[in-house]
N, C-alpha and C positions, 0 to 999 in steps of 0.2 A: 275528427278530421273531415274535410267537407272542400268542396271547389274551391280552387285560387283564384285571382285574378289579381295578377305580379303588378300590372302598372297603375289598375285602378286604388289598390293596397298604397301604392307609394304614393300616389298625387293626395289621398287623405290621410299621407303619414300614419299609419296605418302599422304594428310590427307584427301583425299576426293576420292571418285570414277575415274575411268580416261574417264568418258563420262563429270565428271559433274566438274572435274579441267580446269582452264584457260589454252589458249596454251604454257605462258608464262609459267606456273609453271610444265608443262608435260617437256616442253623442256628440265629444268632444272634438272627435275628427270631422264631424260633419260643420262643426261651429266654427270650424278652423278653414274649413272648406269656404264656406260663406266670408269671411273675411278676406280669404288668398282672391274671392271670384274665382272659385276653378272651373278651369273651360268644360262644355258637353266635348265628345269625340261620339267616335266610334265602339266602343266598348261603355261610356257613360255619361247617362241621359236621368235629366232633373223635369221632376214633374210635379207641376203645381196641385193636383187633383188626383183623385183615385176616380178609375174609367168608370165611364158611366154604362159603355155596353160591353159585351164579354169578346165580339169580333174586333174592337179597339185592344184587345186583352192579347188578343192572338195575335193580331198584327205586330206589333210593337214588339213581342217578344220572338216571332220568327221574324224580324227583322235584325235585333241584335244576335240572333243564332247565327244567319246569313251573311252577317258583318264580322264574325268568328268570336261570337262570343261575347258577354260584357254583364253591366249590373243598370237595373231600371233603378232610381231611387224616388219615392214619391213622398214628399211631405216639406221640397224643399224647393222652392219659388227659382225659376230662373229668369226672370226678371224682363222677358222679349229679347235678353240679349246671350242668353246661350250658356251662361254662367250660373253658380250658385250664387241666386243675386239675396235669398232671405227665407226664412223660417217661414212653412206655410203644415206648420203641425194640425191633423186632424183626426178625428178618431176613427181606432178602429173599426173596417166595414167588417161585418157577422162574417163566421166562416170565408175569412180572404184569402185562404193557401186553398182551400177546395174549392172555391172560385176563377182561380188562377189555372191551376191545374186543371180543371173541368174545360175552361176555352179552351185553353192549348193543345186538349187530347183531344178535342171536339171538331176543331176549325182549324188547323195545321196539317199537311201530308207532305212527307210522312210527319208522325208525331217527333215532337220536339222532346230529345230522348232525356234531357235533368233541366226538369228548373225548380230552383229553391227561392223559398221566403223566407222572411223574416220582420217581424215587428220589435222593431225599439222604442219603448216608453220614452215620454219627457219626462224628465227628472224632477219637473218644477210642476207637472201637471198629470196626474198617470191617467186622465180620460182622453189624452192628446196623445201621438210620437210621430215615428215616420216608421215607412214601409221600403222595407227593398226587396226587390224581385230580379235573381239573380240568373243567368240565360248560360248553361254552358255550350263550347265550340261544338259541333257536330258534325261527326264522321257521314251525316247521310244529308249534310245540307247539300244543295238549298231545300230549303222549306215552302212548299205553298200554302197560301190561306185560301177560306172562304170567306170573300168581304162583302156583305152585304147580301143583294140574292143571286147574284148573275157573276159576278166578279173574282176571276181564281186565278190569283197572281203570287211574283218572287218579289217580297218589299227586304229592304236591306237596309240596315242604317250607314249613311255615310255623312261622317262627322256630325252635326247638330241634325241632320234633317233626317228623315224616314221617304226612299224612293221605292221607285221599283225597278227590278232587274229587266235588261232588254233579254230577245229571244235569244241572241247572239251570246250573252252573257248568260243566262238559263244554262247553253248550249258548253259553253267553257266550265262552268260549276259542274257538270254533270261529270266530264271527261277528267275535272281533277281529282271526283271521287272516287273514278275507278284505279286512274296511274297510284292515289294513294294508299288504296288498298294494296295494291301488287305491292307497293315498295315495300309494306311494312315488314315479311316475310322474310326481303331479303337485307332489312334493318336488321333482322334479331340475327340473321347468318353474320351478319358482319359485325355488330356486336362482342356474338359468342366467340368468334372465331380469333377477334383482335387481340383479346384477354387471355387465351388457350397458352400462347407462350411463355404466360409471365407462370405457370403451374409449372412446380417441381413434380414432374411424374417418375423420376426415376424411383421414389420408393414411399407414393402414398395413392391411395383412391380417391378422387374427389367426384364430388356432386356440385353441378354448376348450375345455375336459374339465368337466364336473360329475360329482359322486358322491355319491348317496344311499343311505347301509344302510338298511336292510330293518330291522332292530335297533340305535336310536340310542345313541348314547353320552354322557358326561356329565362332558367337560373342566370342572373348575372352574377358574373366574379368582378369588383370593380379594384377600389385600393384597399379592401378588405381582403382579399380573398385568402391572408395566412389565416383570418379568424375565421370565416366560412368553413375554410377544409378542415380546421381545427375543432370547430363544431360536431360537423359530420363525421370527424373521427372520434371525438367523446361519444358522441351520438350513438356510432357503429357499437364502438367498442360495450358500451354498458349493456347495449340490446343482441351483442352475438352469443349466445351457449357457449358452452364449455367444451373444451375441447381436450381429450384425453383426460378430463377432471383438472384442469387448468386453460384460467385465459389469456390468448395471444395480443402483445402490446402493438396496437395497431398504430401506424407512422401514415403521413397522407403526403403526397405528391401533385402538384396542380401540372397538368398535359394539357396537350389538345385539346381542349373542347369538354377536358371531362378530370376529373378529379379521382385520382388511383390514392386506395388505399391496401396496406399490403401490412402482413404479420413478421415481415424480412425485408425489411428497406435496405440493406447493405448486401444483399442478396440481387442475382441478377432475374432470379427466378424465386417464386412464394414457395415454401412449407409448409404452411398452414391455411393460413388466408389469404385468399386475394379477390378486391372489390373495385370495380370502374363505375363509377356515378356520373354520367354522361348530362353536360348541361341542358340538353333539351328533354329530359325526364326518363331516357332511354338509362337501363344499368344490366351491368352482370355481377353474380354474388358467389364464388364459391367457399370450400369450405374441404378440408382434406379431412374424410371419414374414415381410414384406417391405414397402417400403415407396415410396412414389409415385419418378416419374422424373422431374425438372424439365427435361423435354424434350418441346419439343412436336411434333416430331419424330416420336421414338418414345414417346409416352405408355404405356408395356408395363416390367409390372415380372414375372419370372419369378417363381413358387413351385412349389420342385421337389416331386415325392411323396414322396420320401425325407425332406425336409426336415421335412413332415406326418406322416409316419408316428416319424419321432426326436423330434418333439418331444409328441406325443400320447401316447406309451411313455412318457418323462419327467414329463409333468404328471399322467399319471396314478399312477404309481410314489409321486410326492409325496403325492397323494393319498389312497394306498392306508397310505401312514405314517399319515397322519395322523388317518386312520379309525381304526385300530388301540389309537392310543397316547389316544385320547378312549374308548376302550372299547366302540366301537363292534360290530357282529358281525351274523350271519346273511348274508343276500345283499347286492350291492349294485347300484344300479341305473346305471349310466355313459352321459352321453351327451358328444357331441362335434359341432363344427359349426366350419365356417370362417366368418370374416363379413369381406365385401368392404369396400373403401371408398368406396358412390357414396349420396348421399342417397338417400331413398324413393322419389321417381320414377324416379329414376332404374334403380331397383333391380327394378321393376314392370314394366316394358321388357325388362330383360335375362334376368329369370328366363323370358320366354317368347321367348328363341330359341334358335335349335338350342346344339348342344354341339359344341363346333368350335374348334380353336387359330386363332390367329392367320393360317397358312397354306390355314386352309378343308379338313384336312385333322380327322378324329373326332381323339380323344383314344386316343393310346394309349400303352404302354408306354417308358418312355425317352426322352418329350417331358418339358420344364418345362412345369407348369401356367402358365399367362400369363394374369395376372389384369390388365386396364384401370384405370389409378389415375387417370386423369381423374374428374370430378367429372360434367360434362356430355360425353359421348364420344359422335363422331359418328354417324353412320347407319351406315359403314361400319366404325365399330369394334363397335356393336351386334352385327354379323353375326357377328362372332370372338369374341365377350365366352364367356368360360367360367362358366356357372351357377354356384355356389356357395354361394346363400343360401337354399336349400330347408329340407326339414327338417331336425331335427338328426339324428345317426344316436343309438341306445341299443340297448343288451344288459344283460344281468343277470351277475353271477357273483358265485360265493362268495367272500366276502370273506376269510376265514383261508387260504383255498386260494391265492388269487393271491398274499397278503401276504408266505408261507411259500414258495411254489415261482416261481420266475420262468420257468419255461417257463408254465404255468399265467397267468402275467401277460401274456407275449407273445401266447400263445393268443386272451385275453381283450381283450387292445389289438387286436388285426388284424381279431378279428371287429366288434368298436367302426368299425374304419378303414375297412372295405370296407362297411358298411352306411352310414356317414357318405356315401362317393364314389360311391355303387350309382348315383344318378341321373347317375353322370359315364361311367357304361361302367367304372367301374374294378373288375376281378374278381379281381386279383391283389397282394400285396404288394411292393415293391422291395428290404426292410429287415428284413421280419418274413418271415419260415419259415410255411409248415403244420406243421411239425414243432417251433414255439414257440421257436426257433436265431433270430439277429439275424445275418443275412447281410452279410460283410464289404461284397461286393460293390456293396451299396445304398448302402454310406454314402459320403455325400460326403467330397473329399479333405481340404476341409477342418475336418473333424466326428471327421477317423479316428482318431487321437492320442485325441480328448479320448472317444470313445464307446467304444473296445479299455477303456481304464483303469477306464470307469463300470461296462463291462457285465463285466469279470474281477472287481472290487472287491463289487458284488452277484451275483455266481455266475450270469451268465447265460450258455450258449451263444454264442461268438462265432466263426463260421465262414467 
């Protein structure tokens, strides 16, 4: 999986990303290209020639950074009139992705955080193809170059041409990068927050994921959209774990702005599952990891860390799809929270006593978490109640990075997991590595089958 680009995909008819189409089928969309004339914009620019110097390399590409984004294509004539006007296949220049990347990191500031290549052969000629160089949006534009010896400007593509940014407009780029940062924050609160009602808490534990880019994206639902949700509920459902050793049939729902998937659609409130895939690449995922004991007895339901940590890696993995595939990009903001099952007061009580298992013994490594599923729990369950509904935890990370490398994912989930449990003494993972490796040894016995096949099938570390 690798950067989108939703509208550049669809004006080359295009059903899949253009990292992740065969060269055969790019070819064909670019020959299709040439025939429709499709216009240059803003996001996509036809170039007869491969640059001749590396500060033409730089410009060009913090230009379409600065313009939010797009794809250089070069091998394909636009005619003087702005279109793809004809085939102007040439060979490949030596080392051109280390070339590209070498201007960019060299003559751009700040650097231009993802730009990817790609060479596609001609079919009829393999000394010949075309090249694209592909510019994602950036959380930290604008961009300056160095052009030439004296010259340190903001160029931006607008529509077919390459300008430059006045001071005044420098001046409005700067002030939009900071209000966006603020808001992402209070993105992921509103998020988490929206979704919180639709959880049956009266008698399970869940563990919830939100994720907010930095740089939204812009799924459309048009006269498809039963097949869309219908997708994404295939999708969800083949890729959610098991839960209590059986999986929940997931139903989808198209709202606001965002496509609810749920394990209880006849339900006012989830059971099991419940997921909001927000169309601009924003989503919450959770997941009910244990559930009350009808024992009054032992009123004590166990929640392993292991459990927590496999299912937080998952939901947020879904997540991280689904950011992608909405054309989402830049950073992204992640948070994560367990939520008990005791009403409000009850909840007001427990957060203020100590941290302490059942035994009276701190929390440590290689206990089950022991969550209290009673509703009203007595004085002396109070004393044992394990905290849980504190803040949530959040971290940042780049979005293409984790999407593209799953150690980078792993990384990114453990620092999420340990800022999540920090109020519980938890300083280490059971499941996740420092070294971003998913440790055999954490996963429960019976989770091993089914997380060996997930984590070989997505290329992650399994030790």
């Amino acid at each position: 999986m690798s950067m989108r680009f939703l509208r550049v995909e669809q004006v080359l008819t295009l059903a899949t990303g253009l990292f992740d189409s065969p060269d055969e089928e790019l070819w064909r969309a670019f020959a299709t290209a040439i025939d429709a004339e499709v216009p240059e914009a803003d996001d996509l620019d036809f170039k007869r020639e491969w640059w001749s110097r590396s500060e033409e390399i730089a410009k060009d590409c913090a230009a379409v950074a600065n313009a939010g984004g797009g794809v250089i294509i070069i091998g394909i004539d636009d005619g003087g009139r702005d279109v793809a006007a004809g085939w102007a296949a040439f060979e490949k220049p030596q080392s051109f992705d280390e070339r590209v990347q070498q201007a960019t990191a060299s003559s751009t500031a700040p650097k231009l955080p993802v730009v990817r290549t790609r060479w596609v052969p001609n079919p009829e000629n393999d000394d010949t193809g075309v090249a694209i160089v592909a510019v994602s949006r950036s959380p930290q534009a604008p961009h300056a170059v160095v052009y030439g010896r004296e010259r340190f400007g903001y160029p931006v593509r607008r529509s077919s041409t390459t300008d430059w940014l006045s001071e005044s407009e420098v001046a409005d780029r700067y002030r939009s990068r900071f209000d966006m940062a603020r808001s992402d924050h209070d993105r992921a609160e509103e998020v988490h927050d929206a979704a919180r009602p639709a959880l049956d808490r009266a008698s399970a534990v869940w563990v919830t994921v939100a994720l907010v880019p930095s740089l939204r994206g812009n799924l459309t639902l048009s006269e498809d959209e039963e097949q869309t949700a219908e997708r994404l509920t295939n999708y969800w459902q083949h890729e959610m774990p098991l839960q209590q050793d059986f999986t929940s049939n997931l139903n989808s729902r198209v709202r606001r702005k965002r496509i609810v998937l749920s394990s209880d659609w006849r339900r006012v409130v989830s059971q099991y599952q419940h997921h909001e895939l927000w169309l601009d690449g924003s989503g919450f995922a959770s997941a009910a990891i244990a559930h009350g004991i009808n024992d009054a007895a032992r009123p004590w339901s166990g929640v392993n860390h292991s459990d927590i940590e496999f299912y937080v890696l998952r939901l947020t993995d879904l997540l991280v799809k689904h950011a992608v595939r909405a054309g989402a990009s830049g950073d992204i903001v992640l948070t994560a929270q367990l939520l008990p099952a005791w009403d409000g007061d009850s909840l007001n009580e427990v957060v203020t006593t100590p941290d302490y298992t059942r035994t009276g013994q701190p929390t440590r490594i290689g206990i089950p978490l022991l969550i209290n599923q009673v509703p009203t729990p007595s004085d002396d369950e109070y004393a044992h109640a394990r905290r849980i509904d504190g803040e949530p935890g959040q971290v940042t990370a780049p979005l293409l990075d984790i999407a593209d490398t799953p150690r980078e994912l792993v990384l990114a989930v453990r620092r999420l997991l340990l800022d999540t449990l920090a109020e519980d003494g938890v300083t280490t993972g059971r499941l996740l590595t420092e070294n971003g490796a998913i440790d055999r040894m954490g996963v429960l016995s019976r989770r091993l089958a089914e997380t060996r096949d997930w984590a070989a099938r997505r290329g992650f570390e399994f030790i």
